[in-house]
C-alpha positions as CSV (number, residue, x, y, z in Angstrom):
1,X,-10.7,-21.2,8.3
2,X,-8.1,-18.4,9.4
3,X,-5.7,-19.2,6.5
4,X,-8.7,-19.6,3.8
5,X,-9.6,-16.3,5.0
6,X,-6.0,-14.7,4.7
7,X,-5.9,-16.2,1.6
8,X,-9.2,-14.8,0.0
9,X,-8.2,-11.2,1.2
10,X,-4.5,-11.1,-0.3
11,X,-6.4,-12.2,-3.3
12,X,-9.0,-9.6,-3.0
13,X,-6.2,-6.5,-2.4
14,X,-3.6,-8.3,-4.9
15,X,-6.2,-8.3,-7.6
16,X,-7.1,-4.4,-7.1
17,X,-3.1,-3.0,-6.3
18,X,-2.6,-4.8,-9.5
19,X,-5.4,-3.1,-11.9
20,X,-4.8,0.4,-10.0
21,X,-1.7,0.4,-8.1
22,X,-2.7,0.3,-5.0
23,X,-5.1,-0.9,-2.1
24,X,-3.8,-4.0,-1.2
25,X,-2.8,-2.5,2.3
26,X,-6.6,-1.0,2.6
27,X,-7.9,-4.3,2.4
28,X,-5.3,-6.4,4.2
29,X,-5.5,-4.2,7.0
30,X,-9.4,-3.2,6.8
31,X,-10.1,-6.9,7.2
32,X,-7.4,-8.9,8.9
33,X,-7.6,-7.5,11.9
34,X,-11.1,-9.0,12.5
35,X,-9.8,-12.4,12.9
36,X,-6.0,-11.9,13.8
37,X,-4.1,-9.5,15.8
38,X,-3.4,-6.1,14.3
39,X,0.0,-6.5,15.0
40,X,0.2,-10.0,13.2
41,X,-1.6,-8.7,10.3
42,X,0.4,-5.3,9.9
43,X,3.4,-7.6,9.4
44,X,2.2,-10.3,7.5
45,X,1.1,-7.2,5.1
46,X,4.3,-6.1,4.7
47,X,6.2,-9.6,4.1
48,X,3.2,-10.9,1.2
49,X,3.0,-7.4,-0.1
50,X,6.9,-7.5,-0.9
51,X,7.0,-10.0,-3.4
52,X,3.9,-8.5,-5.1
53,X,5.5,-5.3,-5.9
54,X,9.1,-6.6,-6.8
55,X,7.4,-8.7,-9.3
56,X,5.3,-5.8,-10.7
57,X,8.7,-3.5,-10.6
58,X,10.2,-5.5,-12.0
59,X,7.7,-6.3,-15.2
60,X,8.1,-2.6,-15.5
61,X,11.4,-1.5,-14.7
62,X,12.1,0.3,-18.0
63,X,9.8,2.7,-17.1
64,X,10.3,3.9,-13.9
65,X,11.1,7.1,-13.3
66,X,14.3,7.0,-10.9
67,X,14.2,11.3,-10.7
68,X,10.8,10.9,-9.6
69,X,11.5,8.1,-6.9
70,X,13.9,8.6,-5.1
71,X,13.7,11.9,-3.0
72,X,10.0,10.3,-2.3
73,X,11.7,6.3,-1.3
74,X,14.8,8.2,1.0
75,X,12.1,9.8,3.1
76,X,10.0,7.1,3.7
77,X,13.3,5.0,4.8
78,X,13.2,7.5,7.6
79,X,10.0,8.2,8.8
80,X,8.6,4.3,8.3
81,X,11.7,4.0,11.3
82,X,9.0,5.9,13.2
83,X,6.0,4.5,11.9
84,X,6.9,1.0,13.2
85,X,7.9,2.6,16.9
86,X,4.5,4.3,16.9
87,X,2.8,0.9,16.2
88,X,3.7,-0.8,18.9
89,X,3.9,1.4,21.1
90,X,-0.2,2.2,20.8
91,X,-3.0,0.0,22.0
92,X,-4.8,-1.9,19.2
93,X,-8.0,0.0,19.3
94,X,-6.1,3.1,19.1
95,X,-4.7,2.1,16.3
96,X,-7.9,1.2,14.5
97,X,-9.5,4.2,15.1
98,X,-6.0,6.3,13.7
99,X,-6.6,4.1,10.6
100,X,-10.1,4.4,10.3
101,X,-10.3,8.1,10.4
102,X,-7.0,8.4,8.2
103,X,-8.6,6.3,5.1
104,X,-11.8,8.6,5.5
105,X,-9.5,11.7,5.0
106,X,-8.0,10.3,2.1
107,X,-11.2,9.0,0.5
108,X,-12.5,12.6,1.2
109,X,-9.8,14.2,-0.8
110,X,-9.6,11.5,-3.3
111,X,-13.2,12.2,-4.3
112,X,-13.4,15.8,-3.9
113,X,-10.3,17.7,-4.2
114,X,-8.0,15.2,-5.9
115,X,-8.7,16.7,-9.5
116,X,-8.4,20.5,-7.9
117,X,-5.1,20.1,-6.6
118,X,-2.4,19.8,-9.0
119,X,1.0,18.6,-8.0
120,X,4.5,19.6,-9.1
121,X,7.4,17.0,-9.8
122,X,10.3,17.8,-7.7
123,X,12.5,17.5,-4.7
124,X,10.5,19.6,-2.2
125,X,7.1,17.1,-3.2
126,X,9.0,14.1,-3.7
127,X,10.3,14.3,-0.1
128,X,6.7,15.5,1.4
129,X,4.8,12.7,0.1
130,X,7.2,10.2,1.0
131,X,7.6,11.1,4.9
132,X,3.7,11.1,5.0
133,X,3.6,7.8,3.1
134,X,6.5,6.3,4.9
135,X,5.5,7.3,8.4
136,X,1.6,5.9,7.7
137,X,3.5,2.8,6.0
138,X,4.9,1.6,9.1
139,X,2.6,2.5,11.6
140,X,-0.3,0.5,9.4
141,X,1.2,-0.6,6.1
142,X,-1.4,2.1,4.9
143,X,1.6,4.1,2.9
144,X,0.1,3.9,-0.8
145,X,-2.6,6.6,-1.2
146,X,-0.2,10.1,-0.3
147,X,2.0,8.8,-3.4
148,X,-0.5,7.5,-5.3
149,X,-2.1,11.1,-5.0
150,X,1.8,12.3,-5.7
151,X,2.4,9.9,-8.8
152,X,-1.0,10.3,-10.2
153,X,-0.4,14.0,-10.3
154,X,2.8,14.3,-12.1
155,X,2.7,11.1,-14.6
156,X,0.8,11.2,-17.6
157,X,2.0,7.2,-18.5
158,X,0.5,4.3,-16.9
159,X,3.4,1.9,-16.7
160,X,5.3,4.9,-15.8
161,X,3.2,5.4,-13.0
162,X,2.3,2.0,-12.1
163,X,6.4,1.0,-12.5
164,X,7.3,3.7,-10.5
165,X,4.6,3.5,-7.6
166,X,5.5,-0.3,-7.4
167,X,9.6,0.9,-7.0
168,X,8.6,2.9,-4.0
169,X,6.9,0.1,-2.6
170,X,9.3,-2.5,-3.1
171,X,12.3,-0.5,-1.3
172,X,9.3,1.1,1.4
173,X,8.1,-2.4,2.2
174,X,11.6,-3.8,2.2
175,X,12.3,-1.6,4.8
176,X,9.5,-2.1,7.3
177,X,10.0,-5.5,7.3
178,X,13.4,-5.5,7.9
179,X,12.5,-2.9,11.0
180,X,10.6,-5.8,12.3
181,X,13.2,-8.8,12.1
182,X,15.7,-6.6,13.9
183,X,13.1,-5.4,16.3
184,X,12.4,-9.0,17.2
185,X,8.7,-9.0,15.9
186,X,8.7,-11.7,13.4
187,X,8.3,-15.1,14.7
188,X,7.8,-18.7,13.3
189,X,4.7,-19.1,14.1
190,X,3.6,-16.5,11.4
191,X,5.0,-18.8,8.9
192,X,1.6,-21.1,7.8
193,X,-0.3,-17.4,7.5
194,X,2.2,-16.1,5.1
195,X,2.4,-18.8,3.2
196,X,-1.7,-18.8,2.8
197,X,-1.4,-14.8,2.2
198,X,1.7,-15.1,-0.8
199,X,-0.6,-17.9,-2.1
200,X,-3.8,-15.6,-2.3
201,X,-1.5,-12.9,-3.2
202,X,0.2,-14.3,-6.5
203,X,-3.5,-16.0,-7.8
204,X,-4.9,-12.2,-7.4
205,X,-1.7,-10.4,-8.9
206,X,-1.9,-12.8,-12.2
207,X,-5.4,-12.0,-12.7
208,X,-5.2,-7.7,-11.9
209,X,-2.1,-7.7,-14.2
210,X,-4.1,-9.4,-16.9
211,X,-6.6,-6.3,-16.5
212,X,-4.3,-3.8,-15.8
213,X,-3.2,-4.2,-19.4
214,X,-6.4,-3.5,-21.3
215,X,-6.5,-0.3,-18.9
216,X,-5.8,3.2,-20.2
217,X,-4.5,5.7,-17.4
218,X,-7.9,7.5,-17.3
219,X,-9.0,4.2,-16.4
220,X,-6.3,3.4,-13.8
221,X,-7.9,6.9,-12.5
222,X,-11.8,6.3,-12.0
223,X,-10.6,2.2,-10.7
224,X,-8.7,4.3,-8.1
225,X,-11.0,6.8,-7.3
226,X,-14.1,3.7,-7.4
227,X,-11.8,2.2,-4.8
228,X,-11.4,4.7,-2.4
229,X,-14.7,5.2,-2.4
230,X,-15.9,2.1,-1.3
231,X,-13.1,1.7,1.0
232,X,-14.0,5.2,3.1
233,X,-17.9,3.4,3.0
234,X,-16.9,0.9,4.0
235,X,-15.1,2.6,7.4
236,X,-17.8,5.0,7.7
237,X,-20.8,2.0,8.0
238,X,-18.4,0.3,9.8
């Protein structure tokens, strides 16, 4: 029952990173830790999210914006160094809580200030949404919404925005996980989980790409905005 269960998430989060970019962490992490350890679930994140968002990257690598990613990606190398020493070095319920009342802030500002504030490209923002994103990406894999807010903001393109997002993932992720393996985190009894999550994950990345491309960016928008909506309900009745 554990594995059907990691399997139906991944789907669930694949499906709605793949129609909006993002959100795969939110639900991985919202939901996994009810019937695994949130340390077990934070890494299996990171491994079945990896191949997600190298295949995504990769369908869209003509249009990434490299200018745009990488002040944003060098950042979050750093600070996702001290994400992953934060995370296990807290207590579990700790952790949940620090989740919790981050994805409420960011649902907050999502719904109500996101179209209000209005983001410059550049070095300066590049390299203040990537520590933030970087630093919450490896305490709780929860790294996509500060450059998600950053991207939406200064791309006018989906696949553009969608390419590029996926880039920072794909190195961000890269990078966590390797922080585990050398940390000695990662063991082989993790193995039959992520193989039930990169199962769920591919069937719900198949069917989010095959919406994704009948979406127009305004669209991308209100599915992302939709999403974090329900998420921070979700938290708050929870």
């Amino acid at each position: 029952m554990t594995f059907v269960l990691t399997a139906f998430v991944a789907i669930a989060g694949s499906f709605i990173q793949s129609c909006s970019g993002f959100g795969y962490a939110i639900i991985c992490m919202a939901l996994w830790p009810l019937f695994m350890p949130f340390y077990t679930a934070s890494i299996l994140e990171a491994i079945a999210a990896f191949f997600m968002v190298v295949y995504i990257a990769v369908k869209f690598r003509k249009a990434i914006d490299w200018k745009l990613l990488l002040p944003a990606v060098l950042m979050a190398a750093v600070t996702s160094f001290l994400g992953v020493n934060t995370l296990m070095a807290l207590d579990e319920a700790v952790l949940s809580k620090i989740m919790g009342t981050v994805l409420l802030v960011l649902a907050v500002y999502f719904i109500f200030f996101m179209n209000k504030v209005h983001m410059r490209a550049g070095i300066i923002s590049g390299l203040a949404a990537g520590a933030v994103s970087g630093f919450c990406g490896g305490l709780f894999n929860i790294g996509g919404p500060p450059m998600v807010a950053y991207f939406l903001s200064v791309t006018k393109d989906k696949e553009k925005y969608n390419a590029t997002l996926q880039m920072f993932f794909t190195v961000n992720t890269a990078c966590i996980f390797l922080i585990h393996v050398f940390q000695g985190h990662v063991s082989a009894s993790m193995v039959p989980l992520i193989a039930a999550a990169l199962a769920g994950t591919a069937a719900g990345t198949a069917a989010g790409m095959a919406v994704f491309r009948k979406l127009t960016m305004e669209g991308i928008r209100k599915a992302v905005y939709i999403f974090m909506v329900c998420a921070g309900m979700y938290l708050l009745l929870s």
